[in-house]
Backbone as CSV, one residue per row, in Angstrom:
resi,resn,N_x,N_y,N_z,CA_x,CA_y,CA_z,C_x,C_y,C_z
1,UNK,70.497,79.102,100.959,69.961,80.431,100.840,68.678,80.494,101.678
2,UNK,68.635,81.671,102.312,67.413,81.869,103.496,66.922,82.982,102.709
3,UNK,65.584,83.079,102.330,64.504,83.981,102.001,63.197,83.983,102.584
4,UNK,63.124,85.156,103.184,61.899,85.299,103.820,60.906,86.375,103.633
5,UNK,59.574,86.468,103.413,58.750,87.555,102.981,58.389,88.394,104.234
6,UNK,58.734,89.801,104.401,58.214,90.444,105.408,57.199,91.085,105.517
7,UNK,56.310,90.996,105.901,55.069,91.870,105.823,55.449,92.934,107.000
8,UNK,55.068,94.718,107.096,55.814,95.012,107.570,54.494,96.512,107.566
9,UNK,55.479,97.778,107.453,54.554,98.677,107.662,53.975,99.270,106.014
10,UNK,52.551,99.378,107.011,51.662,100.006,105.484,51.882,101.381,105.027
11,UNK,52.570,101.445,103.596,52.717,102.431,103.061,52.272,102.750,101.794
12,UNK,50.798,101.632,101.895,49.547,102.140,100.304,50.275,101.654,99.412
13,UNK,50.710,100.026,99.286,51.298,99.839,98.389,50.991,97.849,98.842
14,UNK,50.757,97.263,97.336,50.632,95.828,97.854,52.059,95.122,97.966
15,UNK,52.862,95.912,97.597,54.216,95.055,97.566,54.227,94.267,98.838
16,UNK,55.579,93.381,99.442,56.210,93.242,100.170,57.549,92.534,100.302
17,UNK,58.094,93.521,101.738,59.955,93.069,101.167,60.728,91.984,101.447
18,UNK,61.220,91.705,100.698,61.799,90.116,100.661,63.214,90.612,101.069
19,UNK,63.472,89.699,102.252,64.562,89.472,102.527,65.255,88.325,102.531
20,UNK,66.484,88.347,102.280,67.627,86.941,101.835,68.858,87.307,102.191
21,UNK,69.303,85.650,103.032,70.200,85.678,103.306,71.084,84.501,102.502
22,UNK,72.419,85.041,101.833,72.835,84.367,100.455,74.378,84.503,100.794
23,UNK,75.108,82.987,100.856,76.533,82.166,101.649,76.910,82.194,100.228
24,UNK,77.695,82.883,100.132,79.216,82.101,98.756,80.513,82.033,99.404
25,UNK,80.886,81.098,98.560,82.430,80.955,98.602,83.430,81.636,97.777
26,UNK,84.552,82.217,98.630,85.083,83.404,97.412,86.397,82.612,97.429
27,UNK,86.819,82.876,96.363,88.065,81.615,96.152,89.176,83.289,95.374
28,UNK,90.253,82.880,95.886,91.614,83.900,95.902,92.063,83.795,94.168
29,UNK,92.167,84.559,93.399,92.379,84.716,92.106,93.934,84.372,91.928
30,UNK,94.287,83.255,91.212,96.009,83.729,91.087,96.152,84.068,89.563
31,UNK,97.335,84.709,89.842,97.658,85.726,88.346,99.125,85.242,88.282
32,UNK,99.451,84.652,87.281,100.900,84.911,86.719,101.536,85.938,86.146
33,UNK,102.826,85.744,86.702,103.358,87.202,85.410,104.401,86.686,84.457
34,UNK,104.114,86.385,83.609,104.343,85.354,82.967,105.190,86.339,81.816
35,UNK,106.666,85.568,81.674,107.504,86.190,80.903,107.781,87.546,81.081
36,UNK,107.485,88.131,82.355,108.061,89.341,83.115,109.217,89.878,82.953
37,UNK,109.956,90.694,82.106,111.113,91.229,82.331,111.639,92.404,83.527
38,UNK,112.825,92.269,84.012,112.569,92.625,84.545,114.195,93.397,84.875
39,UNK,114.807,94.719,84.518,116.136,95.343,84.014,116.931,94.966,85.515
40,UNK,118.048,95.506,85.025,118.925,95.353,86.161,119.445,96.640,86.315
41,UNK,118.572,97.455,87.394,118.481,98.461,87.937,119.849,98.680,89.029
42,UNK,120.309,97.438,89.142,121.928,97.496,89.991,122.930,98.597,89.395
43,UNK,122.734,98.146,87.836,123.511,99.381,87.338,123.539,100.790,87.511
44,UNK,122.581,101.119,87.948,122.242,102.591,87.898,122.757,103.261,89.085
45,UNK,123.465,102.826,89.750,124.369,103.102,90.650,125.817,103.422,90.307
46,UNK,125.966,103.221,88.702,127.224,103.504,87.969,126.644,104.700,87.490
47,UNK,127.877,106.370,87.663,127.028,107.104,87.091,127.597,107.662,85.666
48,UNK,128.160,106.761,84.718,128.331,106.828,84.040,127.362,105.740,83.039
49,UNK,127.083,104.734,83.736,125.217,104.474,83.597,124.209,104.851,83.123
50,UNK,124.143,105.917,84.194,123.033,106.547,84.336,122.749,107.479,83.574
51,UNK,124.652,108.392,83.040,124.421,109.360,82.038,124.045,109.071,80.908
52,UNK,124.565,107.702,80.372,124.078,107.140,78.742,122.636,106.758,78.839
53,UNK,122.198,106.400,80.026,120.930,106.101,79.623,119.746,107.542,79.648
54,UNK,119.955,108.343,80.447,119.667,109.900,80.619,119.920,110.000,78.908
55,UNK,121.273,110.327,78.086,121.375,111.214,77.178,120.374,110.292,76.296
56,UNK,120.561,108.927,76.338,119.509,108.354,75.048,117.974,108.439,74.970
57,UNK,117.522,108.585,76.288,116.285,108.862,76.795,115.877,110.305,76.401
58,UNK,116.621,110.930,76.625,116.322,112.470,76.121,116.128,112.397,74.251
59,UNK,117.238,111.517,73.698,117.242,111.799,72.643,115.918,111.172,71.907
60,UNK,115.917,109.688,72.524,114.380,109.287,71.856,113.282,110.199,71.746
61,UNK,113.104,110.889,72.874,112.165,111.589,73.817,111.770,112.608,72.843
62,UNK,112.954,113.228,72.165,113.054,114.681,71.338,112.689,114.211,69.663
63,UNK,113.022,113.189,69.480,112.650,112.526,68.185,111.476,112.089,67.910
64,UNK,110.666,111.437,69.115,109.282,111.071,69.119,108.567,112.761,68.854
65,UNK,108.912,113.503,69.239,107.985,114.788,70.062,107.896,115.426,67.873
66,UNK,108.528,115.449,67.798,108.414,115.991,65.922,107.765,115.187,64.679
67,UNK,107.698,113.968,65.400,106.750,112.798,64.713,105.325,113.409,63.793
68,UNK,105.028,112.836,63.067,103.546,113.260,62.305,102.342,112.512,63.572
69,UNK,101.707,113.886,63.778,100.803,113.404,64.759,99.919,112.019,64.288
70,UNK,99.764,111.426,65.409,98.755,110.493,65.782,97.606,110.151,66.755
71,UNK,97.278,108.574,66.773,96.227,108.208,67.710,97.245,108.270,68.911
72,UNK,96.582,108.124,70.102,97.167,108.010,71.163,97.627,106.723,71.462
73,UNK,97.415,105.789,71.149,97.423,104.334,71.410,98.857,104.158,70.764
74,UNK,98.913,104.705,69.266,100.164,104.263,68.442,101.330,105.296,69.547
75,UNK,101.242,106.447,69.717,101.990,107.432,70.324,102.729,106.891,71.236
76,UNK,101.701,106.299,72.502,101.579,105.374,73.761,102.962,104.010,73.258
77,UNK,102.348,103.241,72.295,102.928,101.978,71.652,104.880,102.267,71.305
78,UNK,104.743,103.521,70.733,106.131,104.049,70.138,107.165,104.396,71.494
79,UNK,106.214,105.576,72.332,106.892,105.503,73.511,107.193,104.570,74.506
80,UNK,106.314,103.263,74.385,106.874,102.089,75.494,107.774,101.285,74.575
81,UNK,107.585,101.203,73.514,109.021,100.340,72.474,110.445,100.922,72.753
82,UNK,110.276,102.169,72.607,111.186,102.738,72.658,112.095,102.699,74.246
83,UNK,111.248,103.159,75.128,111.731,103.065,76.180,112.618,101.611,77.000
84,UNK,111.366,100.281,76.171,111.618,98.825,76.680,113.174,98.737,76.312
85,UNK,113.354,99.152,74.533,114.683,99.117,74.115,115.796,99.579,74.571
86,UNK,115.484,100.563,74.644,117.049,101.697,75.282,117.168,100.816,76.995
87,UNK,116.019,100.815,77.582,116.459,100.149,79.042,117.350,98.543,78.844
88,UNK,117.199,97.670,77.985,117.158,96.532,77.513,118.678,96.579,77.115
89,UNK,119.470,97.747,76.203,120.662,97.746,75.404,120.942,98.352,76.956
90,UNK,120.761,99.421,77.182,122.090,100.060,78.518,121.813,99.331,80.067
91,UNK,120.920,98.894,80.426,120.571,98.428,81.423,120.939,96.676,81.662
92,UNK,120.663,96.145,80.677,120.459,94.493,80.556,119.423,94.293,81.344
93,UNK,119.011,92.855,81.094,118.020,92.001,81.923,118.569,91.598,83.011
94,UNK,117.671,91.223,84.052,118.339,90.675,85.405,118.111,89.490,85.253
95,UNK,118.790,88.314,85.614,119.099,87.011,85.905,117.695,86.506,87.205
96,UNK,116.600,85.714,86.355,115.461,85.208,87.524,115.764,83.801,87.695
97,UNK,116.382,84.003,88.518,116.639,82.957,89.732,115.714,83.277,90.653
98,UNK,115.166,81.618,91.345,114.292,81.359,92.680,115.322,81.070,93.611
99,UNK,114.539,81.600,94.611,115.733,81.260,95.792,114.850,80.466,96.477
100,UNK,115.933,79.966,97.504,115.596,78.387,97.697,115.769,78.865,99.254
């Protein structure tokens, strides 16, 4: 680290400005995604697929909406359960294989 005191122009004041020059090393963050699911969106090219998962989506959708209000968090919580599920039964999981 380089620090140096500048004495510099007078502006009625005893301060003076310190300047520094300051080297780090930045090191690359890794993140796992650890236990990632991840659907098998291949299907959805069947459009008989696409309609069951459309009509169940609607239906969750309409069942949540009459619920006894809440926090947003639980609301939030109900709508991603819900959604994980229905994708999970009509969709399936995809097969994670590394390729080589």
């Amino acid at each position: 680290m380089d620090v140096r005191n500048t004495r510099g122009a007078d502006i009625g004041s005893d301060h003076h400005m310190i300047m520094g020059v300051l080297r780090i090393k930045v090191q690359k963050v890794k993140r796992r995604m650890a236990n990632r699911k991840k659907y098998n969106l291949g299907k959805l090219g069947n459009s008989e697929c696409q309609r069951i998962l459309k009509v169940q989506l609607r239906e969750e959708a309409s069942s949540l909406r009459y619920k006894v209000p809440e926090a947003v968090e639980e609301k939030w919580e109900r709508i991603k359960t819900a959604f994980k599920d229905i994708c999970e039964n009509t969709l399936g999981l995809e097969n994670n294989t590394k390729k080589e």
